[in-house]
N, C-alpha and C positions, 0 to 999 in steps of 0.2 A: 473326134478331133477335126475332122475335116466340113463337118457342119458348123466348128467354135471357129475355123480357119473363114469360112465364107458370111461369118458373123463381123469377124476384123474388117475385112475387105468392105462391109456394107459401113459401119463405124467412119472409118475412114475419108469415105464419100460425104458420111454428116457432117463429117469434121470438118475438112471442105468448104462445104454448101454452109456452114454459119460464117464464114466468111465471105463468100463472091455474092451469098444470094441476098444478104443484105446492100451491096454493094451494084448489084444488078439493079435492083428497086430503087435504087436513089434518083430522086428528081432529076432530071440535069442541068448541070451545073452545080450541081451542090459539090460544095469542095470537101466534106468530111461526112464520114459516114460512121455508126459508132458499132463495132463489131467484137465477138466475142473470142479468143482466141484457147478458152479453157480447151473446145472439144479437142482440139489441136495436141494441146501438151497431155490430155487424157488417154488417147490414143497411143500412146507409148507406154503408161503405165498400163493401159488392156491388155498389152500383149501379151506380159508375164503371168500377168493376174491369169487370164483363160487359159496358158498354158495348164498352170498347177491345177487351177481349179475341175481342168476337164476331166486331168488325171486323178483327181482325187475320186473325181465322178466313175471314172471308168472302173476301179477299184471295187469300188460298190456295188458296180452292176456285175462284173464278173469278176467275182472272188476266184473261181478255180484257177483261172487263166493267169490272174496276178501272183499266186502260189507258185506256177511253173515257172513262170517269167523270173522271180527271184531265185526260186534254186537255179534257173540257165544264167542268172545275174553272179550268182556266188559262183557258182564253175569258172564262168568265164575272168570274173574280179580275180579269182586265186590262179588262172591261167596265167593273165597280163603282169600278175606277181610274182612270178616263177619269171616272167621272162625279166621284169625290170631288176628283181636283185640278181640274175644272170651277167647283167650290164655291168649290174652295180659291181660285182667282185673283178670285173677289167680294170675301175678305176682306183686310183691311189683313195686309201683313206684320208678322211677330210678334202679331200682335193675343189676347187673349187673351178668353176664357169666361167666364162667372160667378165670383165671388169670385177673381177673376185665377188663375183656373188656364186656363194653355196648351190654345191647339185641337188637336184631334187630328190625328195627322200624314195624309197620303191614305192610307198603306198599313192604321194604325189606323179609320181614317174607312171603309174599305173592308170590313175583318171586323167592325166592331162593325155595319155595316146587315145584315151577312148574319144574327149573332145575331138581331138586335131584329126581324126579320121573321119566323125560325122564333121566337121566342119571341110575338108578336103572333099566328101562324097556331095556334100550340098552346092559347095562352088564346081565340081567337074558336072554335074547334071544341068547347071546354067548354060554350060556353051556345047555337051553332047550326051543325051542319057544313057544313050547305049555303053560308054566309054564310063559313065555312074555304076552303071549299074555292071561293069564287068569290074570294076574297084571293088564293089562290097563285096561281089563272089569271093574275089579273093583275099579282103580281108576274111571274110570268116570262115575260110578253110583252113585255117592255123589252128583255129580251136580257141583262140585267145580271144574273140569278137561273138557277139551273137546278133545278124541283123536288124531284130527289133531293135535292140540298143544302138548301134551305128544310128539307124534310121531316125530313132529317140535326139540324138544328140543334131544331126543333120537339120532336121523340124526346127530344134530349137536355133540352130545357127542363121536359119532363113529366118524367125519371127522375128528374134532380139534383133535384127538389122533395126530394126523399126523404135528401136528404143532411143536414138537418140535424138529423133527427132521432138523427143518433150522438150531436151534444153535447147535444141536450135530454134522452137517456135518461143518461147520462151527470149530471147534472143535475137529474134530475127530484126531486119531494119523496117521491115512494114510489115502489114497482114499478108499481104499477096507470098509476100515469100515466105510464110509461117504456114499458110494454106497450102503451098506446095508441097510441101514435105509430105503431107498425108497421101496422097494420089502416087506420090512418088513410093510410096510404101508400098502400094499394090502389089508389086511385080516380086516381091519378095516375099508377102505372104500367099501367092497366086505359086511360087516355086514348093512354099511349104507343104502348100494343098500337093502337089504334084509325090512329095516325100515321103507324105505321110500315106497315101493309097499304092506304095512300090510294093510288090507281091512277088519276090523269087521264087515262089514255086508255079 
């Protein structure tokens, strides 16, 4: 993962450099320069893409590992479902949310905590890792979490930053601020790297 993570970061920089380094080269004076903004909008779609792809890679190479990792996946899924329809029988039947939209069902109630806590563990490790990494402790001493998975979901909340930068380049008022968006990507997949090598033992 962390070698597909320092493969984005290098992407990134081509993405880039097809815009400035044409633009570096230009005679002077020249008042237009003709530049390609694809690598730009590509780089958003790479991110997803290498997510899944690594993993599918990582599956292959070690089978044993991925067999445990699903049965710690099912313990922990039927853990967080014990706790969501716990919730669930405090609230009125049918009951609904804000602006009357319906509560989430357990099974829903159940994957959106697993998101919102990798996503909480990837933004608290931006401004103090130590204060990160005392969060997952305690997420997964409930029994309802397993760290690889927090940490699974955190990865992904750092890389997907970067996705929207296809329709902003896409979008943009010139190149220069279409080319920005990639370098500015860095530092979010530079966190992911950091996410994906967290080792609590």
């Amino acid at each position: 993962m962390i070698a597909v993570l320092t493969t984005l970061v290098g992407a990134c920089a081509e993405a880039a450099g097809a815009v400035y380094e044409p633009v570096a080269a230009a005679p002077p004076g020249q008042e237009t320069v003709d530049v390609s903004l694809l690598p730009c909008i590509q780089v958003g779609l790479a991110a997803a893409t290498l997510l899944d792809r690594t993993r599918a890679e990582d599956d292959t190479r070690w089978p044993t590992v991925v067999v445990w990792a699903r049965e710690e996946a099912r313990r922990t899924d039927a853990a967080r479902r014990a706790v969501a329809e716990a919730q669930e029988l405090a609230v009125q039947p049918g009951a609904c949310g804000e602006y009357g939209v319906p509560l989430p069902t357990v099974e829903q109630s159940a994957a959106m905590d697993l998101v919102s806590d990798g996503d909480e563990v990837a933004a608290r490790w931006r401004h103090d890792p130590r204060e990160a990494a005392a969060l997952l402790r305690e997420l997964v001493a409930g029994g309802e979490l397993a760290a690889d998975e927090v940490l699974d979901e955190a990865v992904d909340s750092a890389v997907l930053t970067v996705l929207p930068a296809r329709q902003e380049a896409r979008t943009a008022s010139d190149p220069s601020t279409a080319a920005e968006l990639c370098p500015n990507a860095v530092p979010h997949i530079a966190l992911a790297v950091a996410l994906a090598g967290i080792d609590l033992d």
